[in-house]
Rosetta silent file (secondary structure, phi, psi, omega in degrees, C-alpha in Angstrom):
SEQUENCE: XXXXXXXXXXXXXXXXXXXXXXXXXXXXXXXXXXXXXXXXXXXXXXXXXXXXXXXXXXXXXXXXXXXXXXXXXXXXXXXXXXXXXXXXXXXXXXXXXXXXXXXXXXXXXXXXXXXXXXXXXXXXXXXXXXXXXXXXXXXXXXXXXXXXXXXXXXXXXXXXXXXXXXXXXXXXXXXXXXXXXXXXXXXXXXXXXXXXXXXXXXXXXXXXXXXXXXXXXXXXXX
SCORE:     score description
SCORE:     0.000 S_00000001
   1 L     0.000  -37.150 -174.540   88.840   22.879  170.676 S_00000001
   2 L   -85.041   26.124   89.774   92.415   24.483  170.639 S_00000001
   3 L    -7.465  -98.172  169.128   93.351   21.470  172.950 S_00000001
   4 H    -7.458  -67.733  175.957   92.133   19.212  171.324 S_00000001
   5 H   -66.425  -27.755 -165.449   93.620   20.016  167.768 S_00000001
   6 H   -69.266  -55.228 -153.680   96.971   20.432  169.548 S_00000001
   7 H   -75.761  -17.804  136.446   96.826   16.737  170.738 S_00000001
   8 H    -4.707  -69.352 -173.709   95.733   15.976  167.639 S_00000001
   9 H  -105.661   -8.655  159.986   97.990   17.012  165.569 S_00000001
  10 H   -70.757  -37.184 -131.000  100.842   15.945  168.225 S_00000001
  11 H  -103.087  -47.274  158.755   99.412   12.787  168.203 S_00000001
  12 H   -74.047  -63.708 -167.979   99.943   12.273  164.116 S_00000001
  13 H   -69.468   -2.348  150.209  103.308   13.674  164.559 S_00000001
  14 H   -69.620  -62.654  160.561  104.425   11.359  166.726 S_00000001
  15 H   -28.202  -70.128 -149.880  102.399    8.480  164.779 S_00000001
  16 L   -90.302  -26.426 -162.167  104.233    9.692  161.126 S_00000001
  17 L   -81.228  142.198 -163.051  108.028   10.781  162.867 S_00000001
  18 H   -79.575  -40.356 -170.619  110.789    8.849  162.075 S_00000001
  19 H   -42.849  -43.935 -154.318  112.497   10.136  165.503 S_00000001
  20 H  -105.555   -6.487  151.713  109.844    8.341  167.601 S_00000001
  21 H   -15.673  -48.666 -144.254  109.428    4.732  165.499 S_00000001
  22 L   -93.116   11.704  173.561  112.973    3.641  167.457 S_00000001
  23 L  -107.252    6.292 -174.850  110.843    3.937  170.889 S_00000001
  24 L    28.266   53.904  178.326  108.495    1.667  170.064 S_00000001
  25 L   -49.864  155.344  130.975  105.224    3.441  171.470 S_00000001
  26 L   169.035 -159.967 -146.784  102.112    1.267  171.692 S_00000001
  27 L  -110.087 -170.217 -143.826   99.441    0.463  173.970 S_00000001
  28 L   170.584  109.830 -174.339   99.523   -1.395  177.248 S_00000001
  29 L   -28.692  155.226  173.477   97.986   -1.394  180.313 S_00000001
  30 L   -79.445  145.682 -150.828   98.934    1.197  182.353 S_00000001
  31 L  -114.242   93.887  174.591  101.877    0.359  184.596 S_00000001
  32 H   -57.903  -31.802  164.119  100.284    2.002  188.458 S_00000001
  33 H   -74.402  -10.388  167.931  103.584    2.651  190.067 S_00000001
  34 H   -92.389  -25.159  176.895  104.113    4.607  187.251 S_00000001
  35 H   -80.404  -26.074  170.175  100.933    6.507  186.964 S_00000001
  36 H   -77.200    6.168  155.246  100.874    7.232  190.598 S_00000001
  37 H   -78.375  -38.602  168.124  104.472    8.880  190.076 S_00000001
  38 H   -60.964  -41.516  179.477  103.007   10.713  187.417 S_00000001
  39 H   -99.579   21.807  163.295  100.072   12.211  189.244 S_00000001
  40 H   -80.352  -11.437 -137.977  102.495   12.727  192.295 S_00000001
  41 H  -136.433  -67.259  161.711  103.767   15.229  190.008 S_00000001
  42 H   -50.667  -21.474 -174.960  100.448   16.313  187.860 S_00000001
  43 H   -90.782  -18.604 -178.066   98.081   16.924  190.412 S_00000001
  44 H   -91.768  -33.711  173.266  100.088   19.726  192.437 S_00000001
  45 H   -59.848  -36.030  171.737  101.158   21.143  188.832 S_00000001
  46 H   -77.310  -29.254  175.249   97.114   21.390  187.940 S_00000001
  47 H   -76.543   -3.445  167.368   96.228   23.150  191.560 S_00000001
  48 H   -92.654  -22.519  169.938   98.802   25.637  191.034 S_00000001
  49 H   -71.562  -43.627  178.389   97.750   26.588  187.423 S_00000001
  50 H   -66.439  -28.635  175.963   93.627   26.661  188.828 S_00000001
  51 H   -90.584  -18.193  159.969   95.216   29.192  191.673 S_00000001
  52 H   -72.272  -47.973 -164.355   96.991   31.186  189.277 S_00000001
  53 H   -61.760  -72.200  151.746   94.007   31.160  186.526 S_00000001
  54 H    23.954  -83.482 -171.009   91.628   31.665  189.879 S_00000001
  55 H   -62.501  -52.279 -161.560   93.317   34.237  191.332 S_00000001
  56 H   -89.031  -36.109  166.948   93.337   36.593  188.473 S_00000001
  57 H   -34.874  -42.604 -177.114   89.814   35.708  187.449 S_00000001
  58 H   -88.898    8.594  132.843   88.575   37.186  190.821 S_00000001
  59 H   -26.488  -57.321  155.389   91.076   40.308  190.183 S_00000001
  60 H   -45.448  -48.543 -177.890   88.465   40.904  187.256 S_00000001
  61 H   -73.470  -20.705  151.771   85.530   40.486  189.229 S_00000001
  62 H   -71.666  -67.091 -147.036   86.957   43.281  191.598 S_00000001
  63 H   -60.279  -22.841 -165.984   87.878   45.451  188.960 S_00000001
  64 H   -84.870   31.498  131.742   83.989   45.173  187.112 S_00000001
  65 H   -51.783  -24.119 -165.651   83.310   46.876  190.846 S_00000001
  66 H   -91.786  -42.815  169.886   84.912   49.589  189.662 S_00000001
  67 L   132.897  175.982 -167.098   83.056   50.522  186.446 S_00000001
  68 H   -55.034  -57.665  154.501   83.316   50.112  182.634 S_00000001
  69 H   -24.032  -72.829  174.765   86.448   52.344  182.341 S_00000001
  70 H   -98.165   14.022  176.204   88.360   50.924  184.720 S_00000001
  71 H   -71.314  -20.233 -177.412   87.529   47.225  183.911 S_00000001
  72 H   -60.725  -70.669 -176.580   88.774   48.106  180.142 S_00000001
  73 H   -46.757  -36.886 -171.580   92.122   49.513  181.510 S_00000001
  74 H   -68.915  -33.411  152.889   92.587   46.496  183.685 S_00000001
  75 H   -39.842  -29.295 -176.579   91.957   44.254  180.335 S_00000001
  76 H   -67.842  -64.042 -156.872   94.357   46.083  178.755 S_00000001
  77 H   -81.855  -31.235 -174.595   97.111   45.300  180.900 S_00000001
  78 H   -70.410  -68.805  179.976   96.175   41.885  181.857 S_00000001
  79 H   -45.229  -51.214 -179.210   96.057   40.649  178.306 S_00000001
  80 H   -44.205  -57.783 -161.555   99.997   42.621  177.744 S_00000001
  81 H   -55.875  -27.341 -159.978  101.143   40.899  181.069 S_00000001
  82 H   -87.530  -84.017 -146.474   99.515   37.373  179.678 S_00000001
  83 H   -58.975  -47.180 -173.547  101.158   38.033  175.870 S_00000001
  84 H   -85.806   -7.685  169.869  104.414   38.937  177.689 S_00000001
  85 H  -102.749   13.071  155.425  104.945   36.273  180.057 S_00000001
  86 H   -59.267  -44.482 -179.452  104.584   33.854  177.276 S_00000001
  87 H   -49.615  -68.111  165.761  108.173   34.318  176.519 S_00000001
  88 H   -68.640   -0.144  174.382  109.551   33.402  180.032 S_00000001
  89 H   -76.969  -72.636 -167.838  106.496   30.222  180.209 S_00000001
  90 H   -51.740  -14.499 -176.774  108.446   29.010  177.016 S_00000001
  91 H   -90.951  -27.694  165.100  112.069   29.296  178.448 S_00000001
  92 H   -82.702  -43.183  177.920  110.490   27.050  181.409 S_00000001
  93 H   -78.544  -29.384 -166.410  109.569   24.311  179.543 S_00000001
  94 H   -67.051  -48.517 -166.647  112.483   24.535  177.366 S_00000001
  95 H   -83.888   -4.404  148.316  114.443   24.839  180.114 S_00000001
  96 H   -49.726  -60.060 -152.790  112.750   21.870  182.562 S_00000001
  97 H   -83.750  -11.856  164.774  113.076   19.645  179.853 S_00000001
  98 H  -106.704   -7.486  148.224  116.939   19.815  179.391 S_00000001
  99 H   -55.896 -122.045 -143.173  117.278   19.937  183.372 S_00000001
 100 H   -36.362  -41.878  138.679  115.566   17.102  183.518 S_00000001
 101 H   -13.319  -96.099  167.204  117.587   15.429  180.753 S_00000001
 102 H   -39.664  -36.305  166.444  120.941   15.621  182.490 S_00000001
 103 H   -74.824  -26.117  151.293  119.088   14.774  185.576 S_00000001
 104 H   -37.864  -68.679 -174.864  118.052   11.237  183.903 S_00000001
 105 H   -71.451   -3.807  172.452  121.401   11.037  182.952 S_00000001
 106 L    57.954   72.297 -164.426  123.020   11.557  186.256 S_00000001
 107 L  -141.116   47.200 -156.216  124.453   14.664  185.225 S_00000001
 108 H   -67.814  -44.286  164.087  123.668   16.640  188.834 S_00000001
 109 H   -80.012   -1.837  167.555  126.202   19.296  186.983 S_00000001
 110 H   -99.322   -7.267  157.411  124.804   19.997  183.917 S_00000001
 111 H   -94.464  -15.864  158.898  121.776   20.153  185.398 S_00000001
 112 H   -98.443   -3.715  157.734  122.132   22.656  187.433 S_00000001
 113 H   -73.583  -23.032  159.743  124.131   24.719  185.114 S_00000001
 114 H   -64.110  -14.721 -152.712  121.134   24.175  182.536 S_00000001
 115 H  -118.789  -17.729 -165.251  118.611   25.463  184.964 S_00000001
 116 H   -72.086  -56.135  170.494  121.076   28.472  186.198 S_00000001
 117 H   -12.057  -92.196  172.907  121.482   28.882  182.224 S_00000001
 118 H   -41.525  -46.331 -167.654  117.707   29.500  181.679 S_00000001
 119 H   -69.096  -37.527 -176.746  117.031   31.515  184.875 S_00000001
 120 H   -86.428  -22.090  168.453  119.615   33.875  183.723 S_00000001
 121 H   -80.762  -51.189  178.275  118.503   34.014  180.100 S_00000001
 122 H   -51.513  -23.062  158.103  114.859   34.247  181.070 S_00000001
 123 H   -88.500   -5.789  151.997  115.926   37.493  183.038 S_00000001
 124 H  -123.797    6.765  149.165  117.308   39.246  180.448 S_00000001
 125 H   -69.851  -40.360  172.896  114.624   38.947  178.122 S_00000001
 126 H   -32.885  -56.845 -178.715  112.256   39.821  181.200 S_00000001
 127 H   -85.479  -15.217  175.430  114.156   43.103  181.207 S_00000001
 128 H   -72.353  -34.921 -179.778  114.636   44.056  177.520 S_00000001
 129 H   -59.055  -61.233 -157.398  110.292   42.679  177.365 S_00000001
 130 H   -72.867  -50.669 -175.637  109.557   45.389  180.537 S_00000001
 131 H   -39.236  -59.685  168.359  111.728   47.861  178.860 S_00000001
 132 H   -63.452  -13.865  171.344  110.180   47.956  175.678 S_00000001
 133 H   -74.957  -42.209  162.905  107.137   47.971  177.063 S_00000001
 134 H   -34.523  -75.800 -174.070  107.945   50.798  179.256 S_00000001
 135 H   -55.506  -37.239  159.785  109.231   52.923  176.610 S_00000001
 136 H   -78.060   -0.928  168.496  106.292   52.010  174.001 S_00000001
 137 H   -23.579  -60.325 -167.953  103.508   52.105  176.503 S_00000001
 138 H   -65.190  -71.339  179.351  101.509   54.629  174.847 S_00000001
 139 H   -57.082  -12.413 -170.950  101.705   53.084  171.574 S_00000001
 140 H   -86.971  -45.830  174.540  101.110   49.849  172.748 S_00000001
 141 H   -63.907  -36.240 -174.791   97.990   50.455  174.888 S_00000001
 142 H   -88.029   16.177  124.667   96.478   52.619  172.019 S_00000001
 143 H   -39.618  -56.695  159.641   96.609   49.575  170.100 S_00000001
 144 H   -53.182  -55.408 -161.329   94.017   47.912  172.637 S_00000001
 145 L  -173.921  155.916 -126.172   91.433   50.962  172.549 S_00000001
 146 L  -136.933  -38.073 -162.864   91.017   54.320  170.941 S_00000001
 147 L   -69.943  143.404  167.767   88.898   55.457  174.304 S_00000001
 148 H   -59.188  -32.964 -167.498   90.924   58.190  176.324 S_00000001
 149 H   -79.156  -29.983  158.421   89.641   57.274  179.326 S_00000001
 150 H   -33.721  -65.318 -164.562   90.595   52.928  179.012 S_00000001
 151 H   -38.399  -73.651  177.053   93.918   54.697  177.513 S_00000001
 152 H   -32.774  -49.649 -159.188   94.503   56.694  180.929 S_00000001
 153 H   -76.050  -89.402 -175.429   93.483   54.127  183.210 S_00000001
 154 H   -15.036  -57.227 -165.406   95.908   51.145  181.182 S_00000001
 155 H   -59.030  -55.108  170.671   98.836   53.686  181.598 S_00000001
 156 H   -55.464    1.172 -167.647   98.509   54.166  185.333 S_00000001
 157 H  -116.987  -35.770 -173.154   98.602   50.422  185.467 S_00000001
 158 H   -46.027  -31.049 -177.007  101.813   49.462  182.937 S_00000001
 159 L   -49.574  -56.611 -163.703  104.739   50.786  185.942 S_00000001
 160 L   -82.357  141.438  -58.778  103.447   47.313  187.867 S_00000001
 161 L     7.520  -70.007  172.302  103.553   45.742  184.895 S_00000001
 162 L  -100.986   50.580  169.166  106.874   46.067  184.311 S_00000001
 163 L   -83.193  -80.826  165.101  107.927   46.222  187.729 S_00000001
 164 H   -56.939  -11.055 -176.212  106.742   42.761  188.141 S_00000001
 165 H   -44.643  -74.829 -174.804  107.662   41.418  184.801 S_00000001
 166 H   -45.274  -70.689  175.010  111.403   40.352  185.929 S_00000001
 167 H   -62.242  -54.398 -177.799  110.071   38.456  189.159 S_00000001
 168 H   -54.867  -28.341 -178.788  107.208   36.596  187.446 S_00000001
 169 H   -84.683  -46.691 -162.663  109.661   35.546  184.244 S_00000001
 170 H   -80.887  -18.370  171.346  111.925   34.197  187.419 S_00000001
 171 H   -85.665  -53.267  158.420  109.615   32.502  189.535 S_00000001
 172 H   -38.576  -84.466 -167.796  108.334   30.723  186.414 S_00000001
 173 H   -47.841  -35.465  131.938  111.239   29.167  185.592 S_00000001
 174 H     7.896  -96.285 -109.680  111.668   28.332  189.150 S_00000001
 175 H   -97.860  -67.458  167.414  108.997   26.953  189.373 S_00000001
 176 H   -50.913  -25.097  173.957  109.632   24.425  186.196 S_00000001
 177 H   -89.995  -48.424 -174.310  113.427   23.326  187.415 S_00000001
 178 H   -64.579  -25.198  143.789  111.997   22.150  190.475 S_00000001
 179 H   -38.565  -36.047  162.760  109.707   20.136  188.833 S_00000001
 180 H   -81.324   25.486  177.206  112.340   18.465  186.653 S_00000001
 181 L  -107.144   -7.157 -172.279  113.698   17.903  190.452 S_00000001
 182 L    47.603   76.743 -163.519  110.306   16.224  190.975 S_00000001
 183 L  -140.076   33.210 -163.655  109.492   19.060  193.585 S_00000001
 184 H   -83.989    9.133 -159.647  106.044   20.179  192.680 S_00000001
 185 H   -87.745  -37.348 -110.358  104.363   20.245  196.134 S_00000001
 186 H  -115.418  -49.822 -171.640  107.029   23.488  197.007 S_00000001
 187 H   -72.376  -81.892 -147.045  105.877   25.799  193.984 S_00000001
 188 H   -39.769  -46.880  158.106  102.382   25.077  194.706 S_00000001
 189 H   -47.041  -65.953  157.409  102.552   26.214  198.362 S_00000001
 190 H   -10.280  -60.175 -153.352  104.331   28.889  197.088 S_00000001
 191 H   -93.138  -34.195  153.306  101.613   30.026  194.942 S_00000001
 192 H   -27.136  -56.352 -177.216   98.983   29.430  197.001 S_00000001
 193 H   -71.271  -82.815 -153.756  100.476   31.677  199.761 S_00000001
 194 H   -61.036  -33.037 -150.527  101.404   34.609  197.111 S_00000001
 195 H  -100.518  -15.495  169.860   98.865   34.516  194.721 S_00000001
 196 H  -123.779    0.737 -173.487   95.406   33.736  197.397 S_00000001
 197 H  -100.210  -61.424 -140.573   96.952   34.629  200.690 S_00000001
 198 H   -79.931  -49.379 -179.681   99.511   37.941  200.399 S_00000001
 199 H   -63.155  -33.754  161.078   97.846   39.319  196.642 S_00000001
 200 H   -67.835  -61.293 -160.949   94.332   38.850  197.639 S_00000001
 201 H   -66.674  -62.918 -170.329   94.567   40.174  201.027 S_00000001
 202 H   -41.845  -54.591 -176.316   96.853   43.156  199.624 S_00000001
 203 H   -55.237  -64.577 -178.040   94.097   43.696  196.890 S_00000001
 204 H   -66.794  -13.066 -137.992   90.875   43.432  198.944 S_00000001
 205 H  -120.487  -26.847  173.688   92.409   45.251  201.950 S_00000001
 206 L   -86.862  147.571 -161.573   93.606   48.492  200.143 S_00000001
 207 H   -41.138  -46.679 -159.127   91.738   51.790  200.641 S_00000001
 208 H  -103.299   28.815  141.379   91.414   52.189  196.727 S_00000001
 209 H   -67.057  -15.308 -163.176   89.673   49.051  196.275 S_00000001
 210 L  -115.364   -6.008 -163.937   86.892   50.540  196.973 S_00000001
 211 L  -120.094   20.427  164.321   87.235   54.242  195.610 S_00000001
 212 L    97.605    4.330  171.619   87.489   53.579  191.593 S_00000001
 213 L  -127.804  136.324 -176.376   91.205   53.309  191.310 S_00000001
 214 L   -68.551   -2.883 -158.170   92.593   49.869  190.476 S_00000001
 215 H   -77.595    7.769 -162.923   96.097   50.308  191.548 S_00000001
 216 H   -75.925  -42.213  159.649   95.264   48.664  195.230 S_00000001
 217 H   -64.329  -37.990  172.822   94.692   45.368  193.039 S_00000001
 218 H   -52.717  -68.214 -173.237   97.389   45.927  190.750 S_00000001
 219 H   -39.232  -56.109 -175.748   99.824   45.722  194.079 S_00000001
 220 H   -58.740  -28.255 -137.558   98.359   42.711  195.153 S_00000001
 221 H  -115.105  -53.749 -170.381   98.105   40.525  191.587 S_00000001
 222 L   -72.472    0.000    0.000  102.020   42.021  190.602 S_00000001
């Protein structure tokens, strides 16, 4: 439904905007040398979001192995890491889409000083984001849940949290300039390898998957 309404209501705003009138949208068969450039480019971008989505779905499904307790704490921290790596997601599209601009324009330097730009801004929010989280952990988690034991468990999990913060804001954005390079096959191997080969193996493979403490997944996931 939250799709939906977004294209929706993109869809009128385009329709109503004075900006997009002078582009003269309307329909037309679809032009097949163009759509198969397009899904040279969409189809490796949707298997790397289904192996990232994936991945940390079965990261859950280990953790409800563990019991109620520590599937809470791992909720905990999965939803912060998801709310906090919104920030560096948005600095990758922002920052794709004016790479890719200058690369249209056959601008090879301002495109890569736009994508250097971003990589370096997206790393010092990364660290000011893990920092505050670091230092407000406690307040932040007891926001999520009131139980001590949830509490406990979330805390032992926030160091990999922000550990990983700073690579994960940088590998996004990565990830998004090479795409405005029309490079998507490269992250997707990429992700593929880290996120179902090296974090899954690390995760299933450590001792204390098996004995009620989560951080053996936590290594693997960050």
């Amino acid at each position: 439904m939250v799709f939906w309404a977004v294209f929706l209501l993109g869809f009128w705003y385009m329709r109503r905007s004075s900006f997009y009138r002078r582009f003269a949208i309307h329909r037309a068969w679809p032009r097949w040398s163009v759509q198969r450039e397009i899904l040279g480019l969409g189809i490796p971008m949707s298997i790397s979001y289904a192996l990232e989505a994936t991945s940390f779905t079965a990261v859950t499904l280990l953790a409800a192995r563990l019991g109620t307790t520590v599937m809470g704490g791992h909720q905990v921290v999965a939803n912060l890491a998801a709310l906090c790596f919104m920030l560096p997601l948005s600095l990758s599209v922002a920052t794709a889409t004016l790479t890719a601009q200058a690369i249209g324009a056959d601008d090879p330097r301002r495109a890569r000083a736009t994508a250097l730009t971003g990589m370096r801004i997206a790393a010092l929010v990364a660290a000011v984001t893990a920092l505050l989280v670091w230092t407000l952990r406690g307040g932040i988690v007891r926001l999520y849940s009131r139980d001590p034991a949830v509490v406990a468990t979330a805390l032992t999990l926030i160091p990999f949290l922000a550990a990983f913060h700073l690579f994960d804001a940088l590998q996004v954005v990565a990830s998004f300039v090479l795409r405005a390079y029309k490079l998507a096959i490269a992250p997707t191997v990429i992700h593929a390898t880290a996120l179902w080969g090296l974090a899954w193996s690390a995760g299933t493979s450590s001792p204390s998957a098996g004995s009620g403490d989560l951080r053996g997944e936590s290594r693997g996931c960050g």
